[in-house]
C-alpha positions as CSV (number, residue, x, y, z in Angstrom):
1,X,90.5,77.5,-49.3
2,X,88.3,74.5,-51.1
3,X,86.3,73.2,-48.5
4,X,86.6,69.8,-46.9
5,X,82.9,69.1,-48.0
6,X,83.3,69.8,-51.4
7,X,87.0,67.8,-51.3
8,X,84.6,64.9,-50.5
9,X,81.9,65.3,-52.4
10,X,84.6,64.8,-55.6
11,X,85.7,61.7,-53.8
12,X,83.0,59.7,-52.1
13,X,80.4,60.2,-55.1
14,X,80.1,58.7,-58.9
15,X,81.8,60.4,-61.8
16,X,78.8,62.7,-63.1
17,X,78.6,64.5,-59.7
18,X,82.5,64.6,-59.5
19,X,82.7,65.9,-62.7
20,X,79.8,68.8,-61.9
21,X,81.8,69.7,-58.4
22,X,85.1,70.2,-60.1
23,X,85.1,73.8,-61.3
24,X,84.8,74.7,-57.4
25,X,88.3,72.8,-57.0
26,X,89.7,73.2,-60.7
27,X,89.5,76.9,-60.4
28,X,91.7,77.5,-57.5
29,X,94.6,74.7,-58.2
30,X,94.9,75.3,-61.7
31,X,95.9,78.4,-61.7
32,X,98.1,77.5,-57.9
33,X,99.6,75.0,-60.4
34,X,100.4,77.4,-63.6
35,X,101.7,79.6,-61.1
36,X,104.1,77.1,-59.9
37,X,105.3,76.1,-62.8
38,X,106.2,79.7,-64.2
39,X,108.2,80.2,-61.0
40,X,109.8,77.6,-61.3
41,X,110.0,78.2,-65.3
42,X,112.0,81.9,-64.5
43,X,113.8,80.0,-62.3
44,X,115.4,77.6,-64.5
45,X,115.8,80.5,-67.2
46,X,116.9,83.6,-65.7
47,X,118.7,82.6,-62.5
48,X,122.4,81.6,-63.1
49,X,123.5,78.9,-60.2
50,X,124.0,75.7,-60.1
51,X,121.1,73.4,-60.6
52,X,120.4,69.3,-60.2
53,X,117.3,68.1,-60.0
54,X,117.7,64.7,-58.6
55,X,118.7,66.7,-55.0
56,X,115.4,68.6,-55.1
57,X,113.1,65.9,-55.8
58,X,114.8,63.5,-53.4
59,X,114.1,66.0,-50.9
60,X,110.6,66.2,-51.8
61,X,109.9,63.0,-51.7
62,X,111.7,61.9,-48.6
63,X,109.8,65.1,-47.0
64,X,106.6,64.1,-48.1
65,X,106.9,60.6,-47.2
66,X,108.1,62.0,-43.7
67,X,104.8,64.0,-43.5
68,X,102.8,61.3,-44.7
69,X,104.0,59.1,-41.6
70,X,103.4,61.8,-39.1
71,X,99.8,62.2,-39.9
72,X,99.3,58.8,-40.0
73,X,100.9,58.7,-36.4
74,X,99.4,58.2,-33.0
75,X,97.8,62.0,-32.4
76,X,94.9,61.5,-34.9
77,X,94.9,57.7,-35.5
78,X,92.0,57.9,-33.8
79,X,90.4,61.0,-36.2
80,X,91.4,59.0,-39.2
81,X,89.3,55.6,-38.4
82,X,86.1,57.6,-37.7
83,X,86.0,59.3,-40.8
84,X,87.8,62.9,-40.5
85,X,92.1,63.8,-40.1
86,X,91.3,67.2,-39.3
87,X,94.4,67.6,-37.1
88,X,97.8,67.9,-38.8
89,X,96.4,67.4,-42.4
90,X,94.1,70.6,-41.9
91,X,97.4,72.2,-40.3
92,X,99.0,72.0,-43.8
93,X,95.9,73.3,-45.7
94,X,96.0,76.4,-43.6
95,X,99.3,77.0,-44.6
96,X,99.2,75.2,-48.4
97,X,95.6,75.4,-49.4
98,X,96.1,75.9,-52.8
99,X,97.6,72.8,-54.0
100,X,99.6,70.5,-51.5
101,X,97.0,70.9,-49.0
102,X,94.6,69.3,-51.0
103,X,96.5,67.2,-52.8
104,X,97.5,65.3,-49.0
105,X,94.1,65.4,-48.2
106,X,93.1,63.5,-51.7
107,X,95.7,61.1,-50.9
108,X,94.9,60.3,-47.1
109,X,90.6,60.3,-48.1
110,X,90.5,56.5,-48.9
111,X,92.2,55.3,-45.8
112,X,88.9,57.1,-44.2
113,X,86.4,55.8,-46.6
114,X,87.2,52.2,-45.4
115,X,84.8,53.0,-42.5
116,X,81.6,53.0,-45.0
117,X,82.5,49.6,-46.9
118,X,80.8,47.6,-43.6
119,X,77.8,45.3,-44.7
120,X,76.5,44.5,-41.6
121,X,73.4,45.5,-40.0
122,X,73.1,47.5,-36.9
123,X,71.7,46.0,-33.7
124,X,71.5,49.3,-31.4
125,X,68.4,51.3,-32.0
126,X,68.9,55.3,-31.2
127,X,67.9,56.1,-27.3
128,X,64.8,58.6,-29.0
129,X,63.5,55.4,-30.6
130,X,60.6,53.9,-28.5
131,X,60.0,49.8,-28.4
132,X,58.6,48.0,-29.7
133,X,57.3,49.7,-33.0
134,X,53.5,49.0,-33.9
135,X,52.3,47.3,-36.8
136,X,51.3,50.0,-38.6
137,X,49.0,49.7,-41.7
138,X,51.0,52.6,-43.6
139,X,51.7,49.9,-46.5
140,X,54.0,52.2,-49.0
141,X,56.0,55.3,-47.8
142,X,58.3,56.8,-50.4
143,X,60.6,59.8,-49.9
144,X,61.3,61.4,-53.2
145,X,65.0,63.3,-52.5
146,X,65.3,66.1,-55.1
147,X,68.9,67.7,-56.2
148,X,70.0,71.4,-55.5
149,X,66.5,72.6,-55.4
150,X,66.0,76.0,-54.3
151,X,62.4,76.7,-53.1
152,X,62.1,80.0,-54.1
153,X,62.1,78.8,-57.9
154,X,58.9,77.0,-57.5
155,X,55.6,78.0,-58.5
156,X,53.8,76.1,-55.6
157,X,55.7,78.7,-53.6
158,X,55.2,81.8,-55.5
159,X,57.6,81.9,-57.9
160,X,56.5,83.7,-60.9
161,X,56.7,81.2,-63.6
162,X,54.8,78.1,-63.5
163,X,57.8,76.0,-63.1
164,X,55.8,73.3,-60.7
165,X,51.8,73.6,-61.8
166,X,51.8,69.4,-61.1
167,X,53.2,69.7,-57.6
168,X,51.1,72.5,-56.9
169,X,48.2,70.4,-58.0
170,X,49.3,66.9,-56.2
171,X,50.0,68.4,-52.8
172,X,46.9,70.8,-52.5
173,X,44.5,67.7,-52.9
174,X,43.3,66.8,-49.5
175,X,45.7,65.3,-46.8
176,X,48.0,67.2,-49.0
177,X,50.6,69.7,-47.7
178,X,52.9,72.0,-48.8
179,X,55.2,73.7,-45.4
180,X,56.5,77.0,-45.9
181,X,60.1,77.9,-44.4
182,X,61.7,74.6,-44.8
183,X,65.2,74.0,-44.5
184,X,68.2,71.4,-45.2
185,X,70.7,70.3,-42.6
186,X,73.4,70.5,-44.8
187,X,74.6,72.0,-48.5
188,X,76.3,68.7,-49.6
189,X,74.5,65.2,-50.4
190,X,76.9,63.5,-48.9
191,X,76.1,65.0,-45.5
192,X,72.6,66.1,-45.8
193,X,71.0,62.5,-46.8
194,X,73.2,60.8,-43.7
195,X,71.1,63.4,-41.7
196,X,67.7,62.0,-43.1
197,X,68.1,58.4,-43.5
198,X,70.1,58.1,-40.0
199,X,69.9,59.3,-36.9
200,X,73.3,61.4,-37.7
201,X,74.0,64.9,-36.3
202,X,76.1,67.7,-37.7
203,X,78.3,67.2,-34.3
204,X,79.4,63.4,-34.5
205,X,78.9,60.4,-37.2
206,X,79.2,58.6,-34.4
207,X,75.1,57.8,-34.6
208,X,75.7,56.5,-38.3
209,X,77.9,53.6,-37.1
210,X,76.3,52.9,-33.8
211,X,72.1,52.9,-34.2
212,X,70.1,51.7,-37.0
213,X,69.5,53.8,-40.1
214,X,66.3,54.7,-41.5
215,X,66.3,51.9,-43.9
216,X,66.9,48.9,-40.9
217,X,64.1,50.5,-39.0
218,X,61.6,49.8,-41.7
219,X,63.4,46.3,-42.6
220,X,62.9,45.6,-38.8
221,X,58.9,46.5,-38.7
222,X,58.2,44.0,-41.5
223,X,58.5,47.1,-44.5
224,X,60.8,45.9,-47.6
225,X,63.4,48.3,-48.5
226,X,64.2,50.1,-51.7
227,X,67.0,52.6,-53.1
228,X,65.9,54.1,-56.7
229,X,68.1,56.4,-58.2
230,X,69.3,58.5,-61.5
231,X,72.1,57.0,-63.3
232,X,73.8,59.7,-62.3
233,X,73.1,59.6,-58.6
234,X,74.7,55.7,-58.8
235,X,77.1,54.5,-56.3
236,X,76.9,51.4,-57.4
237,X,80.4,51.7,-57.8
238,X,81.6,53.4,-55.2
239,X,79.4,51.9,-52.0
240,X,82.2,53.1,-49.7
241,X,80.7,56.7,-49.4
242,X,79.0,58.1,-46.3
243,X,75.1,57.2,-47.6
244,X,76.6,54.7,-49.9
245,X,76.6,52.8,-46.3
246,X,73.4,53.5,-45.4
247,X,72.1,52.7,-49.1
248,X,73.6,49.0,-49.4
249,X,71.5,48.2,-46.4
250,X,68.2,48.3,-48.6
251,X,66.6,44.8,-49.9
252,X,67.0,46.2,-53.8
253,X,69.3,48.8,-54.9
254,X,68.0,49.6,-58.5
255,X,69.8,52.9,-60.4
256,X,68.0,54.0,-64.2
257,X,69.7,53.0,-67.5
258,X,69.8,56.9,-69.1
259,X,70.1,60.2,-67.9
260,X,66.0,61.5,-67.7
261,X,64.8,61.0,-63.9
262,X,61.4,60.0,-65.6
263,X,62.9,56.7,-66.1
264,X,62.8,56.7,-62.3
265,X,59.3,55.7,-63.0
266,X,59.7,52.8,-64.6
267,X,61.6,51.2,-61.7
268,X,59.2,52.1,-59.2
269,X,56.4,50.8,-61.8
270,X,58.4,47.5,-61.6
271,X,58.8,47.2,-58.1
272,X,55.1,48.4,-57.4
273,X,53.9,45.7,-59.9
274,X,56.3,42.4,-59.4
275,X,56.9,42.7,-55.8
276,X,54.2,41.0,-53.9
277,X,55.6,42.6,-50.2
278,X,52.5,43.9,-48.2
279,X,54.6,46.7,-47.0
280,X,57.5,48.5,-48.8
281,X,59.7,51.6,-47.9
282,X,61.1,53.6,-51.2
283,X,63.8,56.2,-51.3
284,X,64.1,57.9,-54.8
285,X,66.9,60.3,-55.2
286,X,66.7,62.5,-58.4
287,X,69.3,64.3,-60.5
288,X,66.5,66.9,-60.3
289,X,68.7,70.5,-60.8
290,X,71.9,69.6,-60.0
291,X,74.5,71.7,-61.8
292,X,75.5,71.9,-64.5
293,X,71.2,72.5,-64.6
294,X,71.1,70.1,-68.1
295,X,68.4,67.7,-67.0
296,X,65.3,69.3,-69.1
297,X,64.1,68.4,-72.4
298,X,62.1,70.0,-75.1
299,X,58.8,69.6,-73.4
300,X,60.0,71.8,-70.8
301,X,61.5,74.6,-73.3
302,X,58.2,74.9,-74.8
303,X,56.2,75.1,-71.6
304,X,58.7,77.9,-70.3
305,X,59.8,79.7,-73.5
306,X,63.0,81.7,-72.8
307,X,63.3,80.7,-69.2
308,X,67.0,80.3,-67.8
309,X,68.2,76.6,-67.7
310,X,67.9,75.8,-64.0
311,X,64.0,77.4,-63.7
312,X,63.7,74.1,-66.7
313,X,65.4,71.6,-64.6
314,X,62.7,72.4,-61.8
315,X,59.8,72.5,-64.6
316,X,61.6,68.6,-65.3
317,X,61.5,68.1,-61.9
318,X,57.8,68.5,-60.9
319,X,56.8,66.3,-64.3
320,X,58.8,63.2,-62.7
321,X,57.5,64.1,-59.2
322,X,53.9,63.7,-61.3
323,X,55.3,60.8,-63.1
324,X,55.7,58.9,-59.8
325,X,52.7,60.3,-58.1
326,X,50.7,58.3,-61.0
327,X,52.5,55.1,-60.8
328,X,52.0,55.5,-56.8
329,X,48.3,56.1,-57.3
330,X,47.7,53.1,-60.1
331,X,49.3,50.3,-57.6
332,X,48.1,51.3,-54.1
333,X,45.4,52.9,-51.9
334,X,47.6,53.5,-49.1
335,X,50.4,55.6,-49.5
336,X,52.1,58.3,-48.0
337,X,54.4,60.4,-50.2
338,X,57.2,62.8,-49.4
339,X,58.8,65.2,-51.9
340,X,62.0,67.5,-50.3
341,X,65.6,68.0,-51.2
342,X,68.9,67.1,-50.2
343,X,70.0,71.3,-49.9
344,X,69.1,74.3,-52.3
345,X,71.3,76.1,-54.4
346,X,72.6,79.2,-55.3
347,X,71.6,79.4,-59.2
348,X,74.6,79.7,-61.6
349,X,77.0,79.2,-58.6
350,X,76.5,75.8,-57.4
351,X,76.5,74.8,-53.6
352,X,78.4,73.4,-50.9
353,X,80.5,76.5,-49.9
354,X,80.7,78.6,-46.5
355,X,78.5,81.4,-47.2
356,X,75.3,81.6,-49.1
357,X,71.6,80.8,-47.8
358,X,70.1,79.5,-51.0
359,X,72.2,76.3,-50.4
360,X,69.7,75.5,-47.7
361,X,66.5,76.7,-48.6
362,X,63.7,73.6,-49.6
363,X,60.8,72.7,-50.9
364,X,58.9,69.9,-48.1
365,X,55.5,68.4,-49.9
366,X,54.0,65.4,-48.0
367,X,50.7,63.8,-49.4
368,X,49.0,60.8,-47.4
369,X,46.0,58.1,-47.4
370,X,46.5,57.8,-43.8
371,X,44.5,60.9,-41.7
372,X,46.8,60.7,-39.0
373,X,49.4,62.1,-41.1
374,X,48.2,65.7,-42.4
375,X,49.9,69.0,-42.2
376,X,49.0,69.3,-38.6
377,X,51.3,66.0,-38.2
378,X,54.2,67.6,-40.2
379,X,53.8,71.2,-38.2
380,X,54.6,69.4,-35.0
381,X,58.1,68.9,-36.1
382,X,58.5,72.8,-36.4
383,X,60.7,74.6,-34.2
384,X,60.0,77.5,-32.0
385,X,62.2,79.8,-34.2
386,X,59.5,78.7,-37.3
387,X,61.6,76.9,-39.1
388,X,61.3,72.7,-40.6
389,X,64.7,71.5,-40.0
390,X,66.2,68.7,-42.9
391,X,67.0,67.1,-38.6
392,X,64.0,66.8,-37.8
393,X,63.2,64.3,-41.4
394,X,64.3,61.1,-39.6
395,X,61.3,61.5,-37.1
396,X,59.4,62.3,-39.2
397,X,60.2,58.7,-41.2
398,X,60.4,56.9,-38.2
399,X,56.9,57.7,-37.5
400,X,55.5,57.0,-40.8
401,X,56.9,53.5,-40.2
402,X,55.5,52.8,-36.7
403,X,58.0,54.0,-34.4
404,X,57.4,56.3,-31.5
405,X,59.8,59.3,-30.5
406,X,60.6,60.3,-27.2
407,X,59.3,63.1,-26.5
408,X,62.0,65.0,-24.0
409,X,64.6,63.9,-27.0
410,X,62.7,65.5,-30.1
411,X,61.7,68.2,-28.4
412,X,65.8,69.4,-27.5
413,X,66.5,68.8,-31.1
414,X,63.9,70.0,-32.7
415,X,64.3,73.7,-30.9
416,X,68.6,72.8,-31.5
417,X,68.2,74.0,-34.9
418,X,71.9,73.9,-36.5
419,X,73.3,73.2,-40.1
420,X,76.4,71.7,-40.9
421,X,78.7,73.7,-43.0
422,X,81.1,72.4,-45.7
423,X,84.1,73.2,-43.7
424,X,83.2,71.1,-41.1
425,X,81.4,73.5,-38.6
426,X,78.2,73.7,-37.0
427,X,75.9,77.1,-37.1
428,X,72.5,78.1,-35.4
429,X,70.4,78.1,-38.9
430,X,68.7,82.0,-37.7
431,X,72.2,82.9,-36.9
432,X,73.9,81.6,-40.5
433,X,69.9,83.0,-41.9
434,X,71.5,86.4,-40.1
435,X,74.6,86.4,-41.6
436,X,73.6,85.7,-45.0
């Protein structure tokens, strides 16, 4: 069965990532669909009775129009304007997950994406959110969000080619730090950035709609808000998309004009330069080594002669992370930078499916002006099973931007370690670690 995640990661994205997720849908209904048609084909050939089509497809569509109106009815109207129809429509995968199953639940997905199309800001902080925040003098923090990066390719953790030698150089430098065993909440953007940028659990999205994101926190302590992304990380298209509604509440939403993440530098450049705001707040999500692993260039083939494609796309990586470590460096004294991903990857199979650790295993680099926030800072976050949860990201931000924590709150869910899986359930990580 295709996944609910990976059914909505071809819907509530942009083209390019559609277009990279299909083969994990293509490959099960088109041959469901061949199929179908043979059997219908020997039918219409070889089996001697009496045949109208118009009685067959009016039955169809009066059936499906039927079943269309019961999921829609009272039972799960509820499920629907939160987001999920995991009822009745799920009923029928069980039984049709091939094609019908998924085609119903293509059908009913933009009735649910309504929910993410609201423009207004949230009043209601989260109850681990202590006020009032202080005025901090942490004038620029920028998150840099990778793609599908799967730790265990880099250098800077041991890797055995030198796909990152600029990251290892950047974060070693004092108040630098690169944390071993880090991990994302999720396999799927779609889910995992919801779990960074708000204060969104794998159990509910209830948090997403009811307390204030990431991004209205720093808007609310005075910091000016930023979204800079790959062309092919846009949404400017498609804003009604689960961190396409935490995105449009940014001051400037800014995507590149090609397909090379080092134009990512360039914006930020921009903003660095022509915006006078004393304090700014910058997300920058990369295409980084999202599959089809084609974001490399010749530089990169020549500093890692016969290396596979996706070790290059890592190798592209760390030159853009350098790229926007420069530009951070030439236009302030006071920074703090952050370089993770959204999930990992299992190489030359993709990500977002049930099974498969390499989906969630990260790089986490953080690099500061500010001595307050060190590696001993970051290590506080870690759970007792000696893990960095992708959870425990939005304290972590929250933080950097003035805001106390509640202790007795971050405490429970930082020792809660869970990840959310892409058909919609909710594992201890050591326990999925275990299993996989």
């Amino acid at each position: 069965m295709i996944s609910e995640g990976v059914l909505d990661s071809l819907l509530e994205t942009n083209v390019h990532e559609a277009w990279s997720m299909s083969g994990q849908v293509l490959i099960i209904t088109c041959p469901a669909l061949l199929i179908t048609l043979t059997i219908v084909f020997i039918y219409r050939r070889f089996i001697s009775v009496e045949f109208r089509i118009t009685i067959p497809l009016s039955f169809y569509i009066i059936s499906f129009c039927g079943l269309f109106i019961l999921i829609l009815g009272t039972p799960i109207k509820k499920e629907i304007k939160n987001g999920d129809f995991n009822t009745m429509s799920e009923l029928i995968r069980v039984y049709f997950p091939a094609l019908t199953g998924n085609l119903l639940y293509v059908g009913l997905k933009p009735i649910s994406t309504d929910i993410y199309s609201n423009f207004n800001e949230i009043e209601k902080f989260n109850e681990a959110v202590i006020l009032p925040p202080k005025k901090t003098d942490n004038d620029l923090v920028v998150l840099i969000m990778g793609e599908s990066s799967l730790v265990t390719r880099y250098s800077t953790y041991g890797y055995d080619k030198p796909t990152t030698p600029f990251m290892t150089e950047i974060f070693n430098q004092k108040n630098g730090c690169i944390v071993q065993k880090a991990h994302s909440t999720a396999a799927l953007t779609r889910d995992s950035i919801p779990m960074t940028l708000s204060f969104n659990i794998p159990e509910s999205d209830d948090n997403l709609f009811n307390n204030k994101s990431i991004i209205e926190m720093a808007k609310y302590n005075d910091y000016k808000t930023f979204w800079l992304a790959s062309i092919q990380q846009s949404i400017s298209s498609s804003f009604s998309t689960k961190f396409g509604f935490i995105a449009r509440k940014s001051n400037y939403i800014e995507f590149t004009d090609n397909f090379d993440d080092i134009s990512l530098s360039k914006l930020l450049e921009d903003r660095l330069k022509n915006d006078n705001s004393p304090k700014k707040f910058i997300f920058i999500h990369l295409r980084g080594s999202h599959k089809n692993y084609t974001s490399y260039d010749e530089i990169d083939k020549q500093a890692l002669p016969n290396a596979e494609d996706y070790d290059l796309t890592i190798h592209h990586t760390d030159r853009v992370v350098k790229a926007l470590y420069d530009v951070i460096k030439t236009y302030s004294d006071n920074y703090t930078l952050i370089y993770t991903s959204d999930h990992g990857e299992i190489v030359n199979v993709g990500h977002g499916f049930v099974k498969g650790i390499d989906q969630f295993l990260i790089p986490f680099m953080m690099i500061s002006t500010k001595n307050e926030f060190n590696c001993q800072f970051i290590e506080s976050f870690r759970a007792t099973n000696g893990y960095l949860s992708g959870l425990m990201n939005k304290y972590i931000l929250s933080n950097l931007l003035g805001y106390e924590i509640e202790p007795t709150i971050l405490n429970q869910e930082k020792n809660n370690d869970r990840v959310y899986l892409s058909n919609n359930t909710v594992m201890p990580f050591l326990e999925f670690l275990e299993k996989n």
